[in-house]
N, C-alpha and C positions, 0 to 999 in steps of 0.2 A: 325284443321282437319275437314274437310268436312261430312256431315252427310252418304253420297255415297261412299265416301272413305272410313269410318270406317265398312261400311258392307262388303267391300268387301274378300272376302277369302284369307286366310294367304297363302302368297307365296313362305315360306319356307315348308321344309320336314319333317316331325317330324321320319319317318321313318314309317317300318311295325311292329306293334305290334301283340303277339300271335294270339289274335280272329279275324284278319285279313286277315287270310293263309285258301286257302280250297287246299285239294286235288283235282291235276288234273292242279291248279294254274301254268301259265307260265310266268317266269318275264326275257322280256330282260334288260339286266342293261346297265346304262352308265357309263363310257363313252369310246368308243375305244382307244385303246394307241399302238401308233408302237415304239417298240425295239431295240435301238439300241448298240452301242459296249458302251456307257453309263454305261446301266443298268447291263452289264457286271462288269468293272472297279467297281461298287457302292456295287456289292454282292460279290466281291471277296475283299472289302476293309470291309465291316460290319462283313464277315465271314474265319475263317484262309481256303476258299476252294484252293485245290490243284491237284482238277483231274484232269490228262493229257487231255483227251479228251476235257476240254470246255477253257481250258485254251491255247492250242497252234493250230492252224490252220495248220500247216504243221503232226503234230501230228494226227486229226481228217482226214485230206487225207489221210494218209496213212494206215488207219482203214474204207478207201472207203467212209465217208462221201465228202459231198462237202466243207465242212468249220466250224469251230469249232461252234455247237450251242450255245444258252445259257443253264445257266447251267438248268435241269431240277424243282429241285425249284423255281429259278428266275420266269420261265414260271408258275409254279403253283400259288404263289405269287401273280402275276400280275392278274390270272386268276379268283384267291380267292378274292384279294381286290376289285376288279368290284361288287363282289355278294355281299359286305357287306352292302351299302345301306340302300337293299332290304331286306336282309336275317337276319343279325346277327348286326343292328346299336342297336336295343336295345336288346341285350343280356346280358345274366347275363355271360354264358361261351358254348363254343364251345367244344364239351363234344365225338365227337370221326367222325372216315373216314371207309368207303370202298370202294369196286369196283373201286380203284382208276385207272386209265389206260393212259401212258401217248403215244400217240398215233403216232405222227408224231415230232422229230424235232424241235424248235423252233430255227431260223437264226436270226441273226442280220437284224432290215426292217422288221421283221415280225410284221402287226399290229392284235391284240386281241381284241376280245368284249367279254364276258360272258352271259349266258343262265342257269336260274336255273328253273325245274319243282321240284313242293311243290308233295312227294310220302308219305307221310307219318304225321300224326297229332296224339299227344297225350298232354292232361292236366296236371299237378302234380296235387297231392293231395293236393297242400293245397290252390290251388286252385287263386295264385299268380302269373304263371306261367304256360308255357307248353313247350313241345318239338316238335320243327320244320325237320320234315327230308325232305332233297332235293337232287334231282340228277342235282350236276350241270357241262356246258359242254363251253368249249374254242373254240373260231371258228377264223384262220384267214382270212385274207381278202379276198379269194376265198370264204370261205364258208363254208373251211375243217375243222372238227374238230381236234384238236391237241391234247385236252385231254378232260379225265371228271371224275368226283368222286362224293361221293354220304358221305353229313355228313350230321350231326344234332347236333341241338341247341336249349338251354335253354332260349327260349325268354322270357321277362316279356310280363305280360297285361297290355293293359290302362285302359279296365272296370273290374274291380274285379268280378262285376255282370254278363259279357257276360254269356252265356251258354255255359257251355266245348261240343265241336266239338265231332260228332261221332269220338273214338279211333281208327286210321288204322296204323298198324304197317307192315313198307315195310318189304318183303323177301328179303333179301340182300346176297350176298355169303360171306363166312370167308374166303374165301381164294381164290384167284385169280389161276387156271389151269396155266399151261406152254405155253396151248393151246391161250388163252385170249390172252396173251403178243402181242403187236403190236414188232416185232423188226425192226429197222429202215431201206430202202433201201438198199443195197449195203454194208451196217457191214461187216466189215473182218477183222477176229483176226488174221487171220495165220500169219503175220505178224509182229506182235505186242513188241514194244519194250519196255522191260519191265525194262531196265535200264535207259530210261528218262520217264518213268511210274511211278518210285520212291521204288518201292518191287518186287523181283521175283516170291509173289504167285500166281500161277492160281488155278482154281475152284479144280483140282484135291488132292490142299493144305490142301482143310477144309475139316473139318466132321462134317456130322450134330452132334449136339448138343455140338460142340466146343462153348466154351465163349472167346471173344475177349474183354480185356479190351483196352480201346484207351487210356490209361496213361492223355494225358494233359488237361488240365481244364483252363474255359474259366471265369474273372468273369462278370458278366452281367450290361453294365452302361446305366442307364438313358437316356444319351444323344443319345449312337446306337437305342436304340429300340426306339425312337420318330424318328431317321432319318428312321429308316428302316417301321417303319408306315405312315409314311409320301410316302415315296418311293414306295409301294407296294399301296398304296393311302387306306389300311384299316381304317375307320373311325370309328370302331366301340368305342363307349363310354369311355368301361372299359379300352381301350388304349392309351387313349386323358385326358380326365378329370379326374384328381385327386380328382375332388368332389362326383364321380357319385357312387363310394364305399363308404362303412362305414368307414372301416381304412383311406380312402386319401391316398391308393396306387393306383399307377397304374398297371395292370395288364398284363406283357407282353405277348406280341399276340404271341400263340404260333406256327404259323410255323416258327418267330424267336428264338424258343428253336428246333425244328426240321431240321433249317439250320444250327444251330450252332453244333448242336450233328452231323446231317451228315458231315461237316466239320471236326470236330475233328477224325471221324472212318476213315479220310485220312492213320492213324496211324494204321495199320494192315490190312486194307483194301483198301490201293489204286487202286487195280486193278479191286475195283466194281463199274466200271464207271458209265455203265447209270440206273437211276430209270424207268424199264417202267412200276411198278406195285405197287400197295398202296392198302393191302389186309386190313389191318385195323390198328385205330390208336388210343391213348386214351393221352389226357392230363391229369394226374393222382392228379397231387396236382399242384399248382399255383405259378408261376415265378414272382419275383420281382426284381426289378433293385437292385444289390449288393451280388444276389445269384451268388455263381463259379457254372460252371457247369460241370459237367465229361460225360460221357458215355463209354458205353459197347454193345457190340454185341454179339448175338449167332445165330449161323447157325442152320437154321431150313430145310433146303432142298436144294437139286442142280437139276438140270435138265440139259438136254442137249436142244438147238434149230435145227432148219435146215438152221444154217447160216456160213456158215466157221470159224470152229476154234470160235463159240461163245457159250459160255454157260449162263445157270442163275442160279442167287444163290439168298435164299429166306433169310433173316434177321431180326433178331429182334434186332431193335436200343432203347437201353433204356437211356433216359437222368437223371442224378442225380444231385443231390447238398446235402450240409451237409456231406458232406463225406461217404454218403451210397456206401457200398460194389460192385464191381463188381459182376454180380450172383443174387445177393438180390435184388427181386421183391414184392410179396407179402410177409405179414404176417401170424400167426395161423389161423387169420382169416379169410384169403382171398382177404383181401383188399389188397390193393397197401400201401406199406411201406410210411412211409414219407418223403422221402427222395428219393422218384422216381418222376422225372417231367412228363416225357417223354416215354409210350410204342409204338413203332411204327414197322409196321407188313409189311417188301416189297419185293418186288423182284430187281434184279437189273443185269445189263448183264457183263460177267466178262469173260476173255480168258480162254480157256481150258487148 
């Protein structure tokens, strides 16, 4: 090798590490990806999903869409893997969501880019590490935005030495308004047929502070979550390299523990079709290939919309494994049980 060649600058990415990020920071990511009945077929094959609405195109007409979207994760997914790169390739864990809002739609031909602003910067104490908050937003090929959410991440450092960043912690909301919710064009429940739906409840069924367990459990293999990382194009470390951990696990990326649990709440919950709301979320304790999963829901609120015959209903989907209880969240302590994966905090639109 050549003396001009070996100066010259590494052409790979090593990615962003923590003393890297300032507030106010804007990163467009690559790379755009259009949509198609594909990525459908691949998340209804990774996940048992069964909601009417994204599953049959005569069904979505008849609920005054133009044609069956994909399913709301799918779109988040896609949305999420663009940012990791930039955001979360050297993370240690991806540690909670809010203000999620999913705004418009995603059809089949829709292409996506992703857009994350850095709102927030804090060090750990021990000084190994820090936490990354970003609000990041989906734009398709117009320009529109289709959704956006706002999480944070436990990235490592590369200089131990850097100097910890001035501390700014974003004001974020806990809960997303009734008001907030994008609901989508033309929605129309009046209609709604709730025997190819798969259950007769509507929103009038629940009460808040009802718990719904979803009975079936799912167990978690190796080979899905590499397709589905693969798929979703997340490259973050902990989900790729078995060496990059202590143990020589790999660490399943958890919106595949949040598509798997929304999958499963098909089971008492089929008529909460679409997610347009992500008030907050927490990965509680960490998924491995071999874990079953179960889940449980409880109604935390309903509202009414101004869209025919459409309501919302707000949920708390909790994912388990180990056989932890329907119900059973925390401990004495306060902590999250061990045997909770999964707390996630939404709204979601359901017939009246």
């Amino acid at each position: 090798m050549m003396r001009d060649e070996m100066a010259r600058p590494p052409k790979t990415n090593a990615g962003y590490f923590f003393e890297d990020y300032r507030v106010g920071q804007v990163i467009d990511h690559a790379v755009p990806r259009t949509l198609g009945p594909g990525e459908r077929a691949l998340y209804h094959a990774l996940y048992p999903a069964r909601h009417a609405l994204y599953s049959s195109n005569a069904f979505a007409e008849a609920c005054g869409l133009d044609e069956s979207p994909l399913d709301d994760l799918a779109a988040f997914h896609v949305v999420f893997g663009k940012t990791v790169p930039d955001v979360s390739l050297n993370a240690v864990a991806n540690l909670g969501y809010a203000e999620g809002r999913w705004l418009q739609p995603v059809y089949p031909g829709t292409t996506l880019r992703s857009r994350s602003e850095v709102i927030g910067l804090k060090q750990n104490s021990n000084g190994k590490s820090g936490v990354v908050y970003v609000r990041s937003r989906g734009f398709d090929q117009q320009g529109n935005v289709v959704m956006e959410f706002c999480r944070w991440v436990m990235v490592r450092k590369r200089d131990l030495d850097a100097p910890a960043p001035e501390t700014v912690l974003p004001e974020l909301k806990t809960v997303l308004e009734p008001g907030d919710l994008a609901i989508p064009a033309g929605l129309d429940f009046t209609g709604y047929d709730f025997t190819l739906a798969g259950e007769p409840h509507r929103l009038g069924d629940y009460a808040v502070g009802e718990v719904i367990d979803h009975v079936d459990g799912v167990t978690i293999e190796e080979a899905e979550h590499m397709m589905a990382t693969r798929l979703w194009q997340n490259t973050a470390k902990v989900h790729f390299d078995a060496t990059f951990r202590e143990d020589g696990k790999r660490l399943i990326y958890g919106g595949h523990v949040i598509s798997m649990a929304r999958a499963l709440s098909f089971n008492g919950l089929a008529n909460a079709q679409m997610i347009v709301g992500l008030n907050a979320g927490a990965h509680a304790n960490p998924c491995f290939a071999g874990d079953t999963i179960r889940a449980w829901s409880e109604v935390l609120d309903v509202a009414e919309t101004d869209r025919p015959g459409v309501g919302a209903i707000r949920l708390r989907l909790v994912a388990t494994k180990d056989g932890q209880a329907a119900g059973d969240l925390r401990g004495p302590d306060g902590k999250y049980l061990p045997g909770v994966l999964l707390d996630l905090d939404y709204w979601a639109l359901m017939p009246v």
